[in-house]
N, C-alpha and C positions, 0 to 999 in steps of 0.2 A: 407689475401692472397695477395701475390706480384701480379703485371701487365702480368710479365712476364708465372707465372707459373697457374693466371685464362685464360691466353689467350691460353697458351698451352694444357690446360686439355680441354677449349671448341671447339679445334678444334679437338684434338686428340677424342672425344666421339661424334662429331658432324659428322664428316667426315665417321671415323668409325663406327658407326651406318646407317648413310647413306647409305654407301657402302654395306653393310649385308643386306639391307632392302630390294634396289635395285637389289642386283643380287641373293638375293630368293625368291623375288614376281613378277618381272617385264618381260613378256614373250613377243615373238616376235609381237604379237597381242598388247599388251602396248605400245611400242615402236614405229609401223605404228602409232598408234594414236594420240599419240604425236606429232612424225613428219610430221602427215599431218593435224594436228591441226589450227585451223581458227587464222591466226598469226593477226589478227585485234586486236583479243582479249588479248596480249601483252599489246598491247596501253591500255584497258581499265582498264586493271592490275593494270599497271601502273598509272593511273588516281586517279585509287580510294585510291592506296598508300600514292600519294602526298596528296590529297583530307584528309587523315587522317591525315596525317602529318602538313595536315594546320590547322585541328581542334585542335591538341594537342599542338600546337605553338599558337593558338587565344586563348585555356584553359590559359594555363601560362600566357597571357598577361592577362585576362581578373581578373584570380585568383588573380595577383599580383594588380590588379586597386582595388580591392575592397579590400585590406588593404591597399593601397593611395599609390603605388607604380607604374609608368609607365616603362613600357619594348617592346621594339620595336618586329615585327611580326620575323624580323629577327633573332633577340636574342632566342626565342619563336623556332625556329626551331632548333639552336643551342641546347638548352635546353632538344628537345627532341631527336636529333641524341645522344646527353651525356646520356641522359637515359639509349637506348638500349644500346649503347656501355658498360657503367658501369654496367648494369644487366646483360651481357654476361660473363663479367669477376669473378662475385660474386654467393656464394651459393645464392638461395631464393631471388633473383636477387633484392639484396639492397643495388648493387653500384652505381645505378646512382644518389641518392640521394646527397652523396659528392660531384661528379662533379656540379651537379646545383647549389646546396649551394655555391658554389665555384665560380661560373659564376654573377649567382646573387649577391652576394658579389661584385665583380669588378662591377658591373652594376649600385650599388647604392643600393643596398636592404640589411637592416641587417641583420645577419646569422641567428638571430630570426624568422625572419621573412623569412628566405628562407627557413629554416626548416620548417616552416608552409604552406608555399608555397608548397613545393615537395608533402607533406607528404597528403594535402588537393588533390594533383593533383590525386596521389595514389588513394586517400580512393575514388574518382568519382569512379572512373574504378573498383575498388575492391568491393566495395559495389554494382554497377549497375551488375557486373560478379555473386557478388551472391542471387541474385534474380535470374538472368536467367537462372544460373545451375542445382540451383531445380524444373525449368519448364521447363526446357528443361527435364528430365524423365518423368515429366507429359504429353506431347505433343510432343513427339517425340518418337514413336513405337519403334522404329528400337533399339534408347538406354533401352528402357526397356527391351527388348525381347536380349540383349547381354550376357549373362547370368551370374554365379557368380560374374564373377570380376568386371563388369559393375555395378552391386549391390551392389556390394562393396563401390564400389566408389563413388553410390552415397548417403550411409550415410556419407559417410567421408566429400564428400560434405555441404550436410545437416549442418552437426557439424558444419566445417569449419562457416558456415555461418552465425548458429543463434549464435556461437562465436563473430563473428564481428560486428556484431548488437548490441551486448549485451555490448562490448568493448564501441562501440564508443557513446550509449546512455550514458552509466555511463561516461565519460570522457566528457560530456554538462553538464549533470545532477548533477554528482555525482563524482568529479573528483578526492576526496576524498578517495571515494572509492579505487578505482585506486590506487592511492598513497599505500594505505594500505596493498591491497593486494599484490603490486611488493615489497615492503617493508617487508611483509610475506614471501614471494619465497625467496626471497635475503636470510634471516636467514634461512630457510630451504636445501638452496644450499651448504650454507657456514660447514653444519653438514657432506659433503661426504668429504673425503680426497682429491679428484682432483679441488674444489672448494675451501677448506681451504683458502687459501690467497689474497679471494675476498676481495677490501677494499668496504666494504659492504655500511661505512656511503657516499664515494664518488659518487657512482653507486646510492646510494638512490635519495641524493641531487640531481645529475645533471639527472634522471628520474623526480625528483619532481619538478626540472625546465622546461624539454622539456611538461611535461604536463600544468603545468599554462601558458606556451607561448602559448601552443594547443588552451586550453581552451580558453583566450582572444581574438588570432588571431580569431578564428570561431565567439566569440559573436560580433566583427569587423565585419566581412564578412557578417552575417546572420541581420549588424545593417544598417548602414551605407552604406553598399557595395552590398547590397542586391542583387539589377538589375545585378549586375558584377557576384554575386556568382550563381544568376539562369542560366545568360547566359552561363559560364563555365562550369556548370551543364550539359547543353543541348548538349553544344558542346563535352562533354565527350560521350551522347547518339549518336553524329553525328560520332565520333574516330570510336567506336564498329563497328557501323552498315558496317563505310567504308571500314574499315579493314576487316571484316569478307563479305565482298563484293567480295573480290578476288577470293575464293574459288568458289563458284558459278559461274561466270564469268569463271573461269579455266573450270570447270566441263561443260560448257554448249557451251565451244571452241572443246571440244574432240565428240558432240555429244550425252552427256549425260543427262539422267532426272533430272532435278533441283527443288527442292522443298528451296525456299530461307530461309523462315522462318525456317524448321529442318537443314539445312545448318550454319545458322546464331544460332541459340542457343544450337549445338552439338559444333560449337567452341569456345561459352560463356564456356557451362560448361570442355572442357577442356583448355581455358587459366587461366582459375580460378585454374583447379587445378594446373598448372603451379608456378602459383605464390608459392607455397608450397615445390618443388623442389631442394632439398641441389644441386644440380649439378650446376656450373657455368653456367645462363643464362638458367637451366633447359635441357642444350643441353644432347642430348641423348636421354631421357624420350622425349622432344620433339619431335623428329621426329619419334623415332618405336614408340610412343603412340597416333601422329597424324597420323600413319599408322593402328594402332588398331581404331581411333575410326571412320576413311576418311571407312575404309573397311564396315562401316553397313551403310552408304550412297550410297557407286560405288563399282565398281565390284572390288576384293580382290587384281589382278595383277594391275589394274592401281592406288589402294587406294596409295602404297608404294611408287612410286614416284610421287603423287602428293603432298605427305606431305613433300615431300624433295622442289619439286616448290613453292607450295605453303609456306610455311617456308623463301623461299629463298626472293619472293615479300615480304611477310611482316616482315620479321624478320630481314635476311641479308643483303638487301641494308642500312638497319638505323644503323645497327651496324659497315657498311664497312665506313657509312659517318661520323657517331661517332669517329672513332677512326681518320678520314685525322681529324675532327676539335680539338680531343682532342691533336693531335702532333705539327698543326698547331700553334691554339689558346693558349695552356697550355702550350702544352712542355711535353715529353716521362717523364723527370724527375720529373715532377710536378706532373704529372699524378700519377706515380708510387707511389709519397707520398701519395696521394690523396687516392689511393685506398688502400693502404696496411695501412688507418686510422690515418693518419699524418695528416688530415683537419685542423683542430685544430695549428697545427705548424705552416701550408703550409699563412693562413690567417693572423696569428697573423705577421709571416713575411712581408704581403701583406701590413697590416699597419706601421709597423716600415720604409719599404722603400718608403711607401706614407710620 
């Protein structure tokens, strides 16, 4: 997917969603509320934002020390404004992994090794999101008592989750494995007509590469790098907390009951399912779904736009700062390679003109 046309479709389903959400939930009684909302509590919006955004800039430094790479807290910020920006623009938001490989690269880090970098930065957040998805139905009434579609969700949950476990044990353990079975799908893909023309043995190789780079990088990290890979760990549990901080803080500026913990693991288990999302940056499903699940915490007319506020603190500013650094720092053109899968080019050029 071009630059041009993930950026178009996440605002065109962002906006317009938005807009539908707001002016069929939000009644004059919302509205006072807002407006005469405790404007302090801005500031500490704000706070916990940055607050997150330094933990996820200290992860990357800290990830990159423990395979024996240094990277400045600065770079580390950069890193994570390319994140949101590149997950905005991509299905199942797995564009900002280019852009960092990308970064990291000019920084001094092998593409090996940046890929291992991103991908470890990932798997904190993904794996810690799903523990708490599944306890958050256990210890949060309000999502059990949502009815079908809430039950729905949360086997799919479930699945999602003892899937990634079960992923990332065999890929330590058993990497073999792994290999085998991608290796199986691949010849089973290549049997439908619209897959025909997979080059099946390329796609094997360079999978059975990014896995033994996996594999090594982690027996690194977990060796050597230990103290660097707990702390990055921790700091992945400090991102969450801070992040899913805002909400609360929101909700307790308008006057409302705040229960932090059901606040804090009702937006575990919907950014988790986030992550799952074909929609550029999840937009859309994000907001009317953070209006379905904000409604079984606070009352139904204010739930709708605070999931648009809240959305805008933690989502919107990373993605608006994302894109000045990737215009800035990269260049619209580079970019554009960059995410429409031209990494691979965009690099190999980086070295020719070094």
């Amino acid at each position: 997917m071009s630059l041009r046309k993930g950026l178009a479709i996440f605002l065109f389903l962002t906006l317009g969603v938005s807009t539908f959400i707001i002016s069929r939930s939000v009644d004059k009684n919302a509205l006072e509320a807002f407006m005469n909302m405790d404007k302090i509590s801005i500031v500490y919006a704000l706070l916990f934002v940055f607050a997150a955004w330094s933990c996820d800039a200290s992860r990357f430094c800290l990830t990159a020390r423990a395979m024996g790479y240094k990277i400045r807290f600065v770079r580390g910020l950069v890193l994570t404004w390319l994140h949101y920006f590149g997950c905005a623009l991509t299905p199942m938001q797995v564009g900002g992994g280019p852009f960092q490989v990308y970064v990291l690269y000019k920084s001094g880090v092998p593409v090996g090794s940046g890929i291992a970098i991103t991908l470890i930065r990932t798997l904190f957040s993904t794996f810690l999101l799903s523990l708490a998805a599944p306890a958050a139905f256990m210890l949060v009434p309000q999502l059990r008592e949502g009815g079908v579609l809430v039950k729905g969700v949360f086997y799919y949950v479930g699945f999602l989750s003892l899937v990634m476990w079960v992923i990332f044990i065999l890929s330590i353990v058993k990497a073999k494995v792994i290999k085998k079975f991608c290796g199986a799908v691949l010849l089973w893909l290549k049997k439908f007509k619209c897959f025909s023309k997979l080059n099946v043995h390329r796609i094997y190789h360079v999978i059975c590469s990014e896995v033994d780079s996996y594999s090594e990088n982690v027996k690194r990290m977990v060796g050597p790098g230990l103290p660097y890979f707990i702390g990055a760990f921790l700091l992945s549990i400090g991102h969450l907390f801070a992040l899913f901080s805002v909400l609360p803080v929101l909700m307790r500026s308008l006057g409302l009951a705040v229960d932090y913990l059901h606040a804090v693991l009702a937006q575990a288990m919907f950014m988790f399912i986030l992550y799952f999302i074909p929609t550029p940056g999840a937009s859309g499903v994000a907001e009317g779904g953070g209006a379905a699940i904000f409604s079984l915490l606070m009352p139904a007319n204010i739930a709708g736009i605070m999931a648009v506020v809240c959305r805008f603190f933690t989502e919107y500013l990373a993605i608006f700062m994302g894109c000045i650094v990737a215009i800035r720092m990269i260049g619209w053109g580079t970019a554009e390679r960059i995410i429409s899968g031209q990494q691979d080019e965009v690099i190999e050029g980086e070295k020719n003109n070094g």
